[in-house]
N, C-alpha and C positions, 0 to 999 in steps of 0.2 A: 906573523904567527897565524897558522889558518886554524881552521874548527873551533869560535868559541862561545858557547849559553852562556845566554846569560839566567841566574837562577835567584831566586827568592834572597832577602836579606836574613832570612830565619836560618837561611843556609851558608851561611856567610863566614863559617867554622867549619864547617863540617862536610864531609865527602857526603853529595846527596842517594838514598837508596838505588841500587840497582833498578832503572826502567823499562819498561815492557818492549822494548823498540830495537833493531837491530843497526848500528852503526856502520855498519859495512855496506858502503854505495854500490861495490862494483860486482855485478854477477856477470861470468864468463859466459861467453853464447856458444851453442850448443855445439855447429856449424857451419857459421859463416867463414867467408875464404879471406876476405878481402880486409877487413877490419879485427881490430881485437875486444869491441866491445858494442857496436853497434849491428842487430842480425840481419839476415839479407834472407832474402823472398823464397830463398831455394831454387830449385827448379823441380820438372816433373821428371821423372825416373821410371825403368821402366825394371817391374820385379820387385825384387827386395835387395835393400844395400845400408850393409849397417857399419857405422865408424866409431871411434870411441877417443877420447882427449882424459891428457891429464895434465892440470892445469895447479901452477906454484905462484903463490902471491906473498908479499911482503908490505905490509903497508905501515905509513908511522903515523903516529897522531891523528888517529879518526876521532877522537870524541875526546875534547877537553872543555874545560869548567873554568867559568869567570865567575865568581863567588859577588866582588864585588868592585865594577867596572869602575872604569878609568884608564889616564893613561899611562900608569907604570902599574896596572892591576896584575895580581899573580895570579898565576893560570896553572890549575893542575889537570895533567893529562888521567882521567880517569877510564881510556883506553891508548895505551903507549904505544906498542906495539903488537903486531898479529901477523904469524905465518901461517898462511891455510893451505892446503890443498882440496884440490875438485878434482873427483874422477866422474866423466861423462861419459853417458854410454847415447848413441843416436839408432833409430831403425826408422828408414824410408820406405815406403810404399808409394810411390802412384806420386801424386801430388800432396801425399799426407807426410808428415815426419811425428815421432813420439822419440822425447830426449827424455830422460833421468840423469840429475844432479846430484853428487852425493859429498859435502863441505863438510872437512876435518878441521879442526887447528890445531897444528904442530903442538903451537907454543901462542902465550899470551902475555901480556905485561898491560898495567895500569893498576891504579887504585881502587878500581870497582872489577878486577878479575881475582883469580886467584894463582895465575901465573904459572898455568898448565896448561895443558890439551882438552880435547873435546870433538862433539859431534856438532855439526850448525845444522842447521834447517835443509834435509833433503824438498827439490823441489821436482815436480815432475814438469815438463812443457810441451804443451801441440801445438803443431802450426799444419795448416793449409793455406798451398799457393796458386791463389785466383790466376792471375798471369805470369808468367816462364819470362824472363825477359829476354831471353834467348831466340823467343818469337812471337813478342808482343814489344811494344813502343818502349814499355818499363815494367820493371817485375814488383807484384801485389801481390800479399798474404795478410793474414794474420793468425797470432798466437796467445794460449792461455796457458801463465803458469800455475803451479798450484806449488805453495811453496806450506811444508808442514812440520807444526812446533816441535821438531824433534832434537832441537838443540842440549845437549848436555853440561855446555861452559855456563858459567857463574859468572857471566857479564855481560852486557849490550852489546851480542852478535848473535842475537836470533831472539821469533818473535814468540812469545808466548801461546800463542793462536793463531790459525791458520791466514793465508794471505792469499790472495787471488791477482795475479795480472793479466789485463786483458788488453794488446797491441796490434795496432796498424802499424806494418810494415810497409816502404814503398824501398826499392831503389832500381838504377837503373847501369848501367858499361857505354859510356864514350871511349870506344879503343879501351888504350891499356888503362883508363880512368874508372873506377868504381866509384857512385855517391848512394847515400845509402841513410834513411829517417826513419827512426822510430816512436809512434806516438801512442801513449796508452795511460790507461788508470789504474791504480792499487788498490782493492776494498782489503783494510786489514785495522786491529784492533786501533784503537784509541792510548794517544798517551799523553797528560800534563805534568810538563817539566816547567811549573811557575809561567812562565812567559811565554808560551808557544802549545798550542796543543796540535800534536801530532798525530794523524789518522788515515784518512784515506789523503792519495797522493797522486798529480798529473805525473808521468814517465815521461822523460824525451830524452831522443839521444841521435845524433849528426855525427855519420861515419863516411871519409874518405877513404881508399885505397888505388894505389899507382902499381902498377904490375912492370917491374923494372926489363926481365924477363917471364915468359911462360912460368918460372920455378922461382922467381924472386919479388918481391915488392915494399914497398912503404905504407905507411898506415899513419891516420888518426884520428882521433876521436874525441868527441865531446858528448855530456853525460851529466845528466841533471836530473833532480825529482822537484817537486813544490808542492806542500800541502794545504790542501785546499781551505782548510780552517784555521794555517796561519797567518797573517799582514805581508804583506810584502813587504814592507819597511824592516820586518823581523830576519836577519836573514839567516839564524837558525836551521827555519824549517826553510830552505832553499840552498842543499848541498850541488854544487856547479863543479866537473873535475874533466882536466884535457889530459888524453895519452896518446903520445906519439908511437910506433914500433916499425919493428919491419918482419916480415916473413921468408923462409928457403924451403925450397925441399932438400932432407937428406938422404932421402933415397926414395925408393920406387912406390915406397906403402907408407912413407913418416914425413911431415912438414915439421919443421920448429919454428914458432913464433915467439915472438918477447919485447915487452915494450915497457914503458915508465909513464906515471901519471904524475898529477900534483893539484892540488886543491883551488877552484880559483875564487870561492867563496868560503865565508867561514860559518859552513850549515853546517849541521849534524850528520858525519860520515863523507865529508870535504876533507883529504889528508893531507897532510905537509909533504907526505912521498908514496909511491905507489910503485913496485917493480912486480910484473909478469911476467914467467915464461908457461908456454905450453906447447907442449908434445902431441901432436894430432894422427894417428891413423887413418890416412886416405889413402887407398891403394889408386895410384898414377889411371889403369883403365885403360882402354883405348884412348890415343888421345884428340881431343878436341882442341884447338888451340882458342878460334875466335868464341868457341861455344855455342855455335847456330843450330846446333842438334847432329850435323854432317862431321862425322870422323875425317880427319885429315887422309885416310891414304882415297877417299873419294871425295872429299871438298877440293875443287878445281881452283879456291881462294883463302885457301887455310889461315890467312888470318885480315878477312875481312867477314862481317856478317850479311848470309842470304835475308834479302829481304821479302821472302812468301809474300809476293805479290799475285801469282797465279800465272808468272812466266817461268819456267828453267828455275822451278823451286828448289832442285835437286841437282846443280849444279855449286851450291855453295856460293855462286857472287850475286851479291845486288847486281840488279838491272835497270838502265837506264828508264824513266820516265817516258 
């Protein structure tokens, strides 16, 4: 059984108040190709180019309650289930991107909801990418989201007060191999739940992607927080979650991705099941295949990358040493 508090012996009857804290680990990234939850560096663009996703989650057992621990302890789920949807909208510039997140929920169940709909916490997020990794060794950014209380559910899925994230991004393409780390910190409200206080938090997150073809690939991911003012012994405040998926294109301007998580610790917002799909607007574009800047009907190596060394830079193949 994953996700579970442990919570005060005063509370040892009773379903505890509603907390100021949002249970929900997983936020869909705005952009990235390769991965379903870990973001990748971008690249630089030239103009304006704006995409847009919309993204369906199901998750089970984000947030339950151990009253009072042991080994046959009963454990109420006081968020059961949650369907949300994310519509995202992105606009590129230069090396710049500006996304808007905007988190509905369908539908909700547990003991501390009320077993409706709602609005979560729109967030807005920038990123600029220092290196392209397209023609740099590996691709570097970073991004700030600004996520704001504007949730309307009657449960732990959004935060009372605003929340700031601020991430290094790194990653880098061996051929058809994507790796891909994100490291960053949360400044956002305070919360004590008896044994844990939850506040500001480290973000990490470690994303593969395998590109099976040009239009197809595999994905996964790992994804964790850790708050900084709680024990590591505690592991409450240290929600840990892996999702596998895979990606296609179904046509010239749509990808569909979808993939499944599951909890590997029992933190707060570590689920027992996790299913994504999302719908992404990318229009296909000239195409690039290896991604060296050079469009294929004049890369003379379309799917290896030019290595701008300062020889036949504009021929598309690495050069010899």
């Amino acid at each position: 059984m994953f996700l579970a508090m442990l919570l005060a012996a005063a509370w040892a009857q009773d379903a505890p108040p509603v907390p100021e804290l949002s249970a929900q680990l997983y936020r869909p990234p705005t952009d990235s190709r390769h991965t379903l939850w870990t973001d990748g560096t971008g690249s630089v663009v030239s103009g304006l180019k704006a995409e847009g996703r919309a993204v369906l989650q199901y998750v089970n057992r984000p947030f339950v309650w151990v009253p009072d621990p042991g080994v046959d302890a009963e454990k109420t789920a006081l968020v059961s289930d949650a369907l949300q949807f994310d519509g995202i909208g992105v606009l590129h510039a230069g090396r710049f991107r500006l996304g808007v997140v905007v988190p509905m929920y369908v539908f909700q169940a547990g003991q501390l909801t009320q077993n409706g709909g709602g609005i979560g916490d729109v967030a807005l997020d920038g990123r600029v990418t220092f290196l392209d990794k397209s023609r740099a060794a590996l691709g570097l950014a970073a991004s700030v989201e600004a996520s704001l209380p504007t949730a309307t559910t009657q449960a732990p899925l959004g935060s009372a007060r605003p929340m700031v994230d601020a991430t290094l991004l790194i990653d880098d393409e061996l051929g058809p191999l994507l790796l891909a780390a994100n490291l960053g910190t949360r400044i956002g409200p305070s919360s004590t739940l008896d044994n844990v206080d939850l506040g500001d938090q480290l973000l990490y997150r470690l994303g593969a992607g395998y590109a099976l073809t040009p239009d197809t690939g595999l994905s996964f991911d790992l994804g964790g927080q850790l708050a900084y003012s709680a024990p590591l012994s505690n592991p409450a405040g240290a929600p840990l979650e892996g999702m596998v998926g895979a990606w296609g294109r179904v046509s010239s301007a749509m990808v569909l991705r979808a993939g499944v998580g599951r909890g590997l610790t029992p933190g707060i917002g570590s689920p027992v099941a996790r299913v994504v799909t999302m719908l992404s607007l990318e229009p296909r574009g000239i195409p690039d295949t290896d991604g060296d800047g050079l469009i294929d009907t004049v890369d003379r190596c379309p799917l290896q990358l030019e290595d701008f060394d300062g020889v036949d830079d504009d021929d598309g193949c690495p050069d010899l040493d």
